[in-house]
C-alpha positions as CSV (number, residue, x, y, z in Angstrom):
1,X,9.7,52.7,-14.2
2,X,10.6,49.0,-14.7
3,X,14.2,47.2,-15.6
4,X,13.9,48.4,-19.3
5,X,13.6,52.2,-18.5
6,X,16.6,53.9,-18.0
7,X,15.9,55.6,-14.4
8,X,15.1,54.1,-11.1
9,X,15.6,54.6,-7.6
10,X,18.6,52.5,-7.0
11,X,20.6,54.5,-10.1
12,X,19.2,57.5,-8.3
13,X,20.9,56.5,-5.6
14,X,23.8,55.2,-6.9
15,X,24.1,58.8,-8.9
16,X,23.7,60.7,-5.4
17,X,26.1,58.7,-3.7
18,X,29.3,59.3,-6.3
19,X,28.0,63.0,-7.0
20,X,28.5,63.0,-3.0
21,X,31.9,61.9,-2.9
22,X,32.7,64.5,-5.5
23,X,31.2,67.2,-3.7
24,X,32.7,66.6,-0.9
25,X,36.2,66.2,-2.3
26,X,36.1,69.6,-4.3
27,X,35.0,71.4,-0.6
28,X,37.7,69.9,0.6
29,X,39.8,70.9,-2.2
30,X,38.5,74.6,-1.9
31,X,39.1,74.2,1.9
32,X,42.8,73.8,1.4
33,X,43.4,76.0,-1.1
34,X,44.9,78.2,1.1
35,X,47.1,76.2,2.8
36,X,49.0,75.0,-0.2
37,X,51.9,75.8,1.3
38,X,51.2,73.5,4.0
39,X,49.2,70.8,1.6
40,X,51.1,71.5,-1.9
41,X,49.1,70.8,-5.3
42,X,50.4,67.4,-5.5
43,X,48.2,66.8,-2.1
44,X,44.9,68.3,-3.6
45,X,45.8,65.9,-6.4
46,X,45.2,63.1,-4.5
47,X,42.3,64.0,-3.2
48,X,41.2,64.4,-6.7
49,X,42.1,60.8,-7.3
50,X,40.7,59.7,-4.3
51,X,37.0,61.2,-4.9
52,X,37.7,60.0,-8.7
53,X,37.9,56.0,-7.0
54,X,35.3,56.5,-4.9
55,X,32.9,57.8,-7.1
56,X,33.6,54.6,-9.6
57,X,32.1,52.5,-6.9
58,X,28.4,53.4,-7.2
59,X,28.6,55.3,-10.9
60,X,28.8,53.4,-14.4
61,X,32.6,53.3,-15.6
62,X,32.2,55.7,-18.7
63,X,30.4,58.1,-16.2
64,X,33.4,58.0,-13.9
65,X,35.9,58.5,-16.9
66,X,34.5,61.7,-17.9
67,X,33.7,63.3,-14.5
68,X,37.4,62.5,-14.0
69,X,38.4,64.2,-17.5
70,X,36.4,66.9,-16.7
71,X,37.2,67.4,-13.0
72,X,41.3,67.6,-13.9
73,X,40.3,70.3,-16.1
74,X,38.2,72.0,-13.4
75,X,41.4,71.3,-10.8
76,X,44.1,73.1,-14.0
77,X,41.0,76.0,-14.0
78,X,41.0,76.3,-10.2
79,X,44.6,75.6,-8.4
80,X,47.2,75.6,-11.3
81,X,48.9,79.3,-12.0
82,X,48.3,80.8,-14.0
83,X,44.8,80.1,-12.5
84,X,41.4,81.1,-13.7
85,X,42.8,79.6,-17.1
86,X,43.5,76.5,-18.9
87,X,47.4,77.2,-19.3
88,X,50.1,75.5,-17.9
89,X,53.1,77.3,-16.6
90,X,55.6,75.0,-15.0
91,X,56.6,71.8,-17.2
92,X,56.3,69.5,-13.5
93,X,52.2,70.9,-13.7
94,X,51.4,69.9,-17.0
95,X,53.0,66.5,-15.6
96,X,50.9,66.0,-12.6
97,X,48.3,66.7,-14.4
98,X,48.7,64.1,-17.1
99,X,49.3,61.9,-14.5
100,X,46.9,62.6,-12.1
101,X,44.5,62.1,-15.0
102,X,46.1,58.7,-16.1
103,X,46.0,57.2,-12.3
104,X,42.7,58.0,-11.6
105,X,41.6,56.7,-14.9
106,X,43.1,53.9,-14.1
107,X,42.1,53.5,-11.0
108,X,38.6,54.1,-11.9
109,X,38.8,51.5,-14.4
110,X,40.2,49.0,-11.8
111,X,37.3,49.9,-9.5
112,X,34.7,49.4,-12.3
113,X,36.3,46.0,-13.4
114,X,35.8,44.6,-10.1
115,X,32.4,46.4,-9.0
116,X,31.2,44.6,-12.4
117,X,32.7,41.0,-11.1
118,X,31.0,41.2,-7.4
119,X,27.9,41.8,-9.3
120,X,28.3,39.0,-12.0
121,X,29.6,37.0,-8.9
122,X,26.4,38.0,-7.1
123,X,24.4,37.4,-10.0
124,X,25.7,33.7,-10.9
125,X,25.1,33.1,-6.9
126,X,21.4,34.3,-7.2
127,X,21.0,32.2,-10.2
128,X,22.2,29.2,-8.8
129,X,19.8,29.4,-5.1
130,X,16.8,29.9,-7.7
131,X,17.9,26.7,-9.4
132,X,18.3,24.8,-6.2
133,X,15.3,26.2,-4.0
134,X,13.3,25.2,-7.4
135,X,15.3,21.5,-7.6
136,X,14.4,21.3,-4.0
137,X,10.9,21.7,-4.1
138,X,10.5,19.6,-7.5
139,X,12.1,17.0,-5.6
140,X,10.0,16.8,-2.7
141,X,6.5,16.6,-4.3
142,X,4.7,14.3,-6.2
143,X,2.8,16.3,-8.5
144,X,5.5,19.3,-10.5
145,X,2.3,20.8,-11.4
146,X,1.8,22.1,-7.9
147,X,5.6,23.6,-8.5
148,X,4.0,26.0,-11.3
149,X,3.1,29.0,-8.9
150,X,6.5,29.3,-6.9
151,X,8.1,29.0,-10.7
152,X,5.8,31.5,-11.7
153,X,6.6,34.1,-8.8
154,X,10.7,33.0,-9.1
155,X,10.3,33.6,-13.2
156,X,8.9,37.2,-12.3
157,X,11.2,37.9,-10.0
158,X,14.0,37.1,-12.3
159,X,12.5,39.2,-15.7
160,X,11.1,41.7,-13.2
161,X,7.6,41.5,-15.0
162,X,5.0,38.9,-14.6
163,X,4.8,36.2,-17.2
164,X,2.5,33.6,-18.3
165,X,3.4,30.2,-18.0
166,X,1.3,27.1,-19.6
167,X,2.1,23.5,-17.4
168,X,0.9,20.3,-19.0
169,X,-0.9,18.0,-16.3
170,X,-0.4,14.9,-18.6
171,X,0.7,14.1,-22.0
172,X,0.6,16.8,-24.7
173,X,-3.5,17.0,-26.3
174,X,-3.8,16.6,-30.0
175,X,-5.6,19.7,-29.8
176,X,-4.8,22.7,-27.8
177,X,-7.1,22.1,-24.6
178,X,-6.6,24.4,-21.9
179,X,-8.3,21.5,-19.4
180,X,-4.7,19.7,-20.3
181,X,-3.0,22.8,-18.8
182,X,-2.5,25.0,-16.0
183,X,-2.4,28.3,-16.7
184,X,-0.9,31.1,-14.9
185,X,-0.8,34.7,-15.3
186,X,-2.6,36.9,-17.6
187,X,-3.2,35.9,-21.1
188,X,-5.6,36.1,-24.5
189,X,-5.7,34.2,-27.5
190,X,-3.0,35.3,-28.8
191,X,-1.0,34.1,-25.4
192,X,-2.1,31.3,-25.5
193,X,-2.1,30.9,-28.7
194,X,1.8,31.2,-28.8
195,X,2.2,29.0,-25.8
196,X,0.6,25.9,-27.4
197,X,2.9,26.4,-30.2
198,X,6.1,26.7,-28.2
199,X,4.9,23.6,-26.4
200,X,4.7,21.8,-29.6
201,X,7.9,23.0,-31.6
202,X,9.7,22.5,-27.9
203,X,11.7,25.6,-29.2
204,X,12.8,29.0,-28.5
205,X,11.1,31.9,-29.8
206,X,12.1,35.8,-30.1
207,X,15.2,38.0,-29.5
208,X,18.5,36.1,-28.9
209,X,16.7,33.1,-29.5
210,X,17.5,32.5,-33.8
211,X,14.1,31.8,-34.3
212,X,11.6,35.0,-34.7
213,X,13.9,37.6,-33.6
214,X,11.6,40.6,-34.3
215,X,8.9,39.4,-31.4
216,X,8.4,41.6,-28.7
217,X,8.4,38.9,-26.5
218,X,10.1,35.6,-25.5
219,X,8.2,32.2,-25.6
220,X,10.3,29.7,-23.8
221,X,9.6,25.7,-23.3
222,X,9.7,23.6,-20.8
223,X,11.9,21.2,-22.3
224,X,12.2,17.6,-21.1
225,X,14.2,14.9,-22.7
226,X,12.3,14.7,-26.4
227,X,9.9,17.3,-25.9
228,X,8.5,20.0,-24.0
229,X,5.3,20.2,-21.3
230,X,4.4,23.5,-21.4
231,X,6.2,27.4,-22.2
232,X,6.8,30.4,-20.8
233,X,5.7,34.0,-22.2
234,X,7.4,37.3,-21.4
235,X,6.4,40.4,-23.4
236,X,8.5,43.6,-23.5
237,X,6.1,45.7,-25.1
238,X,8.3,49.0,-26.7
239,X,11.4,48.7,-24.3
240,X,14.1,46.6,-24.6
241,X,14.6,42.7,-23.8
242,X,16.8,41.4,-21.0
243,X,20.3,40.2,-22.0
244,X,21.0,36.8,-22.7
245,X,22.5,35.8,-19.2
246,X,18.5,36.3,-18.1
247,X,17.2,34.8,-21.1
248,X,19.3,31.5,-20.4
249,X,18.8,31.6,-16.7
250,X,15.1,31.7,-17.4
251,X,15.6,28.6,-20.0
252,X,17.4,26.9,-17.1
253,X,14.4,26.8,-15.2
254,X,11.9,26.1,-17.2
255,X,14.2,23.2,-18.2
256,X,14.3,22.2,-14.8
257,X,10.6,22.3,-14.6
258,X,10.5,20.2,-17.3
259,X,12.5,18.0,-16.9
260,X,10.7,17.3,-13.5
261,X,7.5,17.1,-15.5
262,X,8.9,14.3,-17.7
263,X,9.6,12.0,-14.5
264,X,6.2,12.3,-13.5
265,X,5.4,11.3,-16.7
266,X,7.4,8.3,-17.0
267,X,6.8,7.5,-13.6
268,X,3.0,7.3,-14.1
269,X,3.4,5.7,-17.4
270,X,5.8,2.5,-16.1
271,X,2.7,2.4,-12.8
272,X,0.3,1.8,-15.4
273,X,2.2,-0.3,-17.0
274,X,3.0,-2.5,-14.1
275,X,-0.5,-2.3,-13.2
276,X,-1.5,-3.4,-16.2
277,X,0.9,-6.1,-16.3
278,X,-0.4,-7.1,-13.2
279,X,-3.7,-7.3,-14.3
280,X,-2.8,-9.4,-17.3
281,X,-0.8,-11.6,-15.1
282,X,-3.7,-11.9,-12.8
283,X,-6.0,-12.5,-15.9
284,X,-3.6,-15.1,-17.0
285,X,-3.4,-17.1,-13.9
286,X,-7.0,-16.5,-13.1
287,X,-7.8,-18.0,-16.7
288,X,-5.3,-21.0,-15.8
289,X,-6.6,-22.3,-13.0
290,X,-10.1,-22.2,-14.3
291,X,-9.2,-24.4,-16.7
292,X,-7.4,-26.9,-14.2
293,X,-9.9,-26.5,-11.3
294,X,-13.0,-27.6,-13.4
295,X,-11.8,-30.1,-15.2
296,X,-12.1,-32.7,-11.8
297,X,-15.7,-31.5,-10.9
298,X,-16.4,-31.6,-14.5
299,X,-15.2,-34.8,-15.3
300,X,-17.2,-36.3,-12.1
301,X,-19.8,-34.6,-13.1
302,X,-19.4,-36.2,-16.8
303,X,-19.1,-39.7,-15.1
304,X,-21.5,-39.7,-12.5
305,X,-24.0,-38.2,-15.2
306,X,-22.3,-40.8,-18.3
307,X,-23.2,-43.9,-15.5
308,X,-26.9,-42.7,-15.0
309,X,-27.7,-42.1,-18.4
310,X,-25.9,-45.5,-20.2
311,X,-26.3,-47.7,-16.8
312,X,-29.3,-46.4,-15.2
313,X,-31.3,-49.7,-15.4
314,X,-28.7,-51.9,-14.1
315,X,-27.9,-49.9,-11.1
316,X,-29.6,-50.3,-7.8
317,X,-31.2,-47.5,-6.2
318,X,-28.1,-46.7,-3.6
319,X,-25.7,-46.2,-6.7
320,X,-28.2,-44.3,-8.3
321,X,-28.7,-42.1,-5.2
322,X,-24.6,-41.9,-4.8
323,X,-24.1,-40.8,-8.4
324,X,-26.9,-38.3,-8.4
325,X,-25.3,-36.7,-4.5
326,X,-21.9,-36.8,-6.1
327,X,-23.1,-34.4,-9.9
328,X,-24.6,-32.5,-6.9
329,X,-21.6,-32.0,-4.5
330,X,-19.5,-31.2,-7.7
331,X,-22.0,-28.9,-9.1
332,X,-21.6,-26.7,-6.0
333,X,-17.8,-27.1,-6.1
334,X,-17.8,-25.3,-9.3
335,X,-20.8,-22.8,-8.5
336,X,-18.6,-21.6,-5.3
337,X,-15.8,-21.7,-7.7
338,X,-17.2,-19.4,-9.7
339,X,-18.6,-17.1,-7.1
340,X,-15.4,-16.8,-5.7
341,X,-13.5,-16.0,-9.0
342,X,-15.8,-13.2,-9.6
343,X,-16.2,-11.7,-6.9
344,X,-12.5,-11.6,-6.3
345,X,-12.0,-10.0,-10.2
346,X,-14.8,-7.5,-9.0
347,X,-13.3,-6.6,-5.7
348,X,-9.8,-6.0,-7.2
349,X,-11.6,-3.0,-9.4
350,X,-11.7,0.5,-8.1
351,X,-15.0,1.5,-9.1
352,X,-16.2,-1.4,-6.6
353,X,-19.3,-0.2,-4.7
354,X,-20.9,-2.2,-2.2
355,X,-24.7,-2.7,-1.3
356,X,-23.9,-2.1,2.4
357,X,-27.3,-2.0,4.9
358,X,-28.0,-2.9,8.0
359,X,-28.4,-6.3,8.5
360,X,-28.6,-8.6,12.1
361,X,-25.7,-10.7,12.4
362,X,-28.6,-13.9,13.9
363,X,-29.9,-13.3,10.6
364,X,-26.6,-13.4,8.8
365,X,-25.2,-16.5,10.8
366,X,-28.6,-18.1,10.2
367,X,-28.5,-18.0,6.5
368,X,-24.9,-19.6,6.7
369,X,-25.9,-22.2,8.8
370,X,-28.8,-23.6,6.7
371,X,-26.5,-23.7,3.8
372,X,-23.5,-25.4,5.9
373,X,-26.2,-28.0,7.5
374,X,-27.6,-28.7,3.9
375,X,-24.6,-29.2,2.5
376,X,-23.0,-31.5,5.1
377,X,-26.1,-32.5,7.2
378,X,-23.6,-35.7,9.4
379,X,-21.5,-32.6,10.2
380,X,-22.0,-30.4,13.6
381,X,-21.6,-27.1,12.4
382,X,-21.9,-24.7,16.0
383,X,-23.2,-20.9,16.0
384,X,-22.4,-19.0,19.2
385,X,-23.4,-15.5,19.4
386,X,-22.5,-13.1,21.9
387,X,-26.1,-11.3,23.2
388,X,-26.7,-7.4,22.7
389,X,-25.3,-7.2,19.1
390,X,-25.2,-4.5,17.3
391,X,-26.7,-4.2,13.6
392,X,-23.8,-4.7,11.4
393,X,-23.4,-2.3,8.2
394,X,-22.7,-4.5,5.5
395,X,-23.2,-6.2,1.9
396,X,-24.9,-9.3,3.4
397,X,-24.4,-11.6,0.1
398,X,-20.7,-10.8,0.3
399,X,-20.3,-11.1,4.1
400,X,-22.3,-14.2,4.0
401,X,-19.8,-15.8,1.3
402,X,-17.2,-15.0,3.1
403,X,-18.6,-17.0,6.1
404,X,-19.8,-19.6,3.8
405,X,-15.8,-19.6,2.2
406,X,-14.6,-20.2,5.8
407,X,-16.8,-22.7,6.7
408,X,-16.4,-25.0,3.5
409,X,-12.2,-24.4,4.3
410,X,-12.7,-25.8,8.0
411,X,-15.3,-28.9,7.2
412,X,-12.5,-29.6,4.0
413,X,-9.1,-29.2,6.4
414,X,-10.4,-31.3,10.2
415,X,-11.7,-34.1,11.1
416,X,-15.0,-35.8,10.3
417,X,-16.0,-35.8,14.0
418,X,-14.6,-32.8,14.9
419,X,-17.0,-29.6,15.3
420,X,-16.7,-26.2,13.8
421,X,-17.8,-23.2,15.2
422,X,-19.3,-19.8,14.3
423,X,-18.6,-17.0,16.7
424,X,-19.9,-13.6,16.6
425,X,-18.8,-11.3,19.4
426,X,-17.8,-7.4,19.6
427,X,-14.6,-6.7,20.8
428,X,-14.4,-3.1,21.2
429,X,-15.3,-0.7,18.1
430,X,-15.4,-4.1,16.1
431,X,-17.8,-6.9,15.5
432,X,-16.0,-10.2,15.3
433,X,-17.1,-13.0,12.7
434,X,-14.3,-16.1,14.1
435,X,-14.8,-19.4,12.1
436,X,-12.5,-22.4,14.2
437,X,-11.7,-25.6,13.5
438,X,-9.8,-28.6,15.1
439,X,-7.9,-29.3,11.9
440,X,-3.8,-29.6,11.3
441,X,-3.6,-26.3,11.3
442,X,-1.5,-23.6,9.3
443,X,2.4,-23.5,9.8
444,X,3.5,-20.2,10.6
445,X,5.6,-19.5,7.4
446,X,2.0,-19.9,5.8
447,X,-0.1,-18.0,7.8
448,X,-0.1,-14.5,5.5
449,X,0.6,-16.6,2.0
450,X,-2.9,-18.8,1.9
451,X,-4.4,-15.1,2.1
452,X,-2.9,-14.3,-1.3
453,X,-4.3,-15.6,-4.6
454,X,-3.5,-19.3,-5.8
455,X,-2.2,-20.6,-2.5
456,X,-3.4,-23.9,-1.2
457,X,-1.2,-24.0,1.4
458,X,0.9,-27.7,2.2
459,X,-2.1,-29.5,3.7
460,X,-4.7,-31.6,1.6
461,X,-7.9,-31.4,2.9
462,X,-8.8,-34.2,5.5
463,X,-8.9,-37.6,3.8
464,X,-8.7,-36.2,0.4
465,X,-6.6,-34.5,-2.4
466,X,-5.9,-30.8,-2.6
467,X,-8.6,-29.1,-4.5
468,X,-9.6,-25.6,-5.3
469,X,-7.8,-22.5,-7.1
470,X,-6.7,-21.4,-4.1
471,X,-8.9,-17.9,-4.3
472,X,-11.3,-18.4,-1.8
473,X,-9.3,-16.8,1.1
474,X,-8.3,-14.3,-1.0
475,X,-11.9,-13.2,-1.8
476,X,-12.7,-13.3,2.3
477,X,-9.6,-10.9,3.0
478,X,-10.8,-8.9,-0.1
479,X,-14.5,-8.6,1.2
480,X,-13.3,-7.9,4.7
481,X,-11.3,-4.9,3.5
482,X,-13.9,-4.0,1.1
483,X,-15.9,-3.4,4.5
484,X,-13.2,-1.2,5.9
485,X,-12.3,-4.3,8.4
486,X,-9.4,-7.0,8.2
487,X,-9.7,-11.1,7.9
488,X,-7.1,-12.3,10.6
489,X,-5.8,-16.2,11.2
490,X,-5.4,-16.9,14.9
491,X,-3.6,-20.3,15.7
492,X,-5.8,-22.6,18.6
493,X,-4.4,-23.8,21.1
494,X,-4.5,-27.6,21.1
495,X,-4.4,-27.5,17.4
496,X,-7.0,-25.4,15.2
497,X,-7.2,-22.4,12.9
498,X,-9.4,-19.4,14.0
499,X,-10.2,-17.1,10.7
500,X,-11.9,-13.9,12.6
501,X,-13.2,-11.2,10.1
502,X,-13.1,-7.8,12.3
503,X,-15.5,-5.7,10.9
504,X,-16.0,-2.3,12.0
505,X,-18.7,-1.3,14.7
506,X,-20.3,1.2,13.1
507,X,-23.0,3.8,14.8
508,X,-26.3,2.1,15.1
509,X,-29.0,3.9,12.8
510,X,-31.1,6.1,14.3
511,X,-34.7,6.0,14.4
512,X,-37.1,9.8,13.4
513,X,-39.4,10.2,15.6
514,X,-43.0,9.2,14.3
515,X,-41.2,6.8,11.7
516,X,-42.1,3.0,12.0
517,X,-39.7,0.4,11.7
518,X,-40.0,-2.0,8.7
């Protein structure tokens, strides 16, 4: 039978152990009876007393009482003369009697009073390690949702009948979804029909509660700060609720749960937030130097272009030729501008998928050489390329950029007469793009900062101003992680700057047999 019935095997136990004591005490009683000389009636009084406070300790106070009323009677019945009858002789009898009943009422009462505060003591100390196991696991996970089975197995434990519990796993739907919700333990419509509500009013509902007293069942929320994220269901069908001490432990935990959801909440609300702030702040910058970066291409571009067009006739065929090469030059400043500031807004979503195949890094470093060559033909741009290569999976127009990025950096920061070089080696489970120069150089308080957005780092580029928005090594890192790999900066010795892209070596393709190779 459950909690709300009136028998169950602990009582039954409880019952046999006092009945016990009793038994025991009137054999013992009989056993002496004929010694009274020896024992007296005042001795088989105490044991009388003594059965009646031992018997308090397992059996309900009012239970004692009257087993106590009704064994002094049995004791007047049994070893009082005149026996075999409920008279009194002797004045000092009818006093031991009244007082033997008065003691052992009053011990029994003693014994009850402090049974009942162990238990409450007990109770209050059960309460609070289900409050603090549950605070200890809300605390150490991310997700309270994940918390909603162990509250669901404490919450039964505690009404001593499974209940249903509804956990919001976000914000509260206008309409009652159960994909907003995890649900747990049995339920209809009705269920969950009451649940939604609870979680709406973030209220109380049924016996003890001041709000729908005549349920036959409890609907509690989970209550955070302003509102609730989710409720608990109990029913009691035809027996009896718990008292309130259950009823506001329960609250207490679903409180607690609660309030844990809420944090989550917040917590996920102020990371958007900051991500969005982020985003705007990138947008913002992004936006700004734009709008500074092309205004020098664009003006030479303007001038070179405003000189042809009014001045055309008058110029001689070098000047001609030197403002046609520079509306060129400037025109692929702000193409790779613009290539870089995409592709770095398109790297920094999530969704991000890359066209990844494989390609043959001769192939790749071929491509980046024609364009390097083209674009500064009086330059000696070197490829070196370690033999046995692997294929290399990757996004070629991104990896290629990057290479082209690195290469436009290290003809801008060295020397006119000093080479740069293109290295492709593998150095363990990892192909290595390295791109070196024989420039200044990159002080070591800079070496990590020109990797993040809009920095230019403290050198001008060799016989020239400072030019750019400062995003193209940013785009290479992101491109290099978008691979799964890492863009590193390696000081030379003897002056220099190596940028190595370490790409991961991944497992060459393999070929079916009785397929042909494209």
């Amino acid at each position: 039978m459950s909690r709300l019935g009136f028998w169950s095997p602990s009582l039954a136990r409880r019952l046999g152990a006092g009945a016990g004591v009793w038994v025991l005490a009137w054999a013992a009683m009989a056993t002496l009876d004929g010694q009274v000389g020896q024992v007296g009636l005042a001795g088989l009084a105490m044991l009388l007393v003594l059965a009646s406070a031992l018997a308090t300790l397992w059996w309900p106070m009012a239970v004692s009482l009257t087993v106590t009323a009704l064994s002094v009677l049995g004791f007047n019945w049994w070893f009082v003369p005149p026996r075999h009858t409920f008279a009194v002789d002797l004045r000092q009898d009818a006093l031991l009697l009244g007082g033997m009943l008065a003691v052992s009422w009053v011990v029994a009462a003693v014994v009850a009073r402090q049974r009942q505060l162990a238990e409450q003591a007990r109770r209050l100390a059960l309460q609070a390690d289900q409050l603090r196991q549950l605070g200890d696991a809300l605390r150490d996970t991310d997700d309270p949702v994940e918390q909603a089975r162990p509250l669901h197995a404490t919450l039964a434990a505690l009404l001593q009948t499974p209940p249903t519990l509804l956990v919001l796993r976000g914000t509260l739907p206008a309409q009652d979804d159960p994909a907003a919700a995890l649900i747990v333990g049995e339920h209809d419509a009705h269920v969950l029909s009451g649940l939604w509500h609870c979680t709406r009013q973030a209220q109380a509902f049924g016996p003890g509660t001041g709000r729908h007293a005549d349920l036959p069942e409890w609907y509690l929320p989970l209550r955070g700060r302003q509102a609730a994220f989710g409720a608990l269901r109990v029913g009691f069908a035809a027996l009896a609720p718990p008292g309130d001490g259950v009823r506001v432990q329960a609250q207490a935990l679903c409180d607690q749960m609660g309030l844990a959801l809420q944090r989550a909440q917040v917590r996920r609300e102020a990371a958007d937030a900051q991500r969005q702030a982020q985003l705007q702040g990138l947008r913002n910058a992004l936006l700004a130097a734009i709008s500074h970066d092309y205004r020098t291409p664009l003006a030479a571009i303007m001038g070179a272009a405003s000189s042809l067009q009014e001045q055309g006739e008058r110029l001689s065929p070098a000047q001609r030729q030197r403002f046609a090469q520079s509306i060129v030059d400037e025109t692929v400043q702000l193409g790779r501008l613009t290539d870089n500031t995409l592709q770095l807004a398109r790297l920094d979503s999530p969704e991000v998928q890359l066209l990844l195949d494989w390609e043959s890094a001769e192939e790749l470093v071929g491509s980046v050489l024609q364009r390097a060559r083209r674009h500064d033909p009086t330059r000696r741009v070197r490829a070196r390329l370690e033999p046995g290569l692997p294929l290399v999976r990757c996004d070629a127009i991104l990896l290629t950029q990057l290479l082209d990025n690195l290469i436009d950096n290290a003809l801008k920061y060295s020397p006119a007469e000093a080479p740069v070089e293109l290295l492709v080696r593998r150095q363990g489970e990892h192909i290595v793009f390295a791109v070196r120069d024989r420039g200044p150089g990159i002080a070591p308080g800079w070496r990590e900062r020109v990797f993040e957005v809009f920095q230019r780092g403290e050198f001008a580029p060799h016989g020239g101003q400072r030019r750019g928005a400062g995003v193209g090594l940013a785009v290479c890192r992101a491109i290099a992680r978008a691979h799964g790999g890492e863009l590193k900066l390696r000081p030379r010795g003897h002056g220099g700057t190596s940028f190595e892209c370490w790409l991961p070596a991944a497992p060459p393709p393999t070929i079916e047999e009785g397929s042909s190779c494209a």
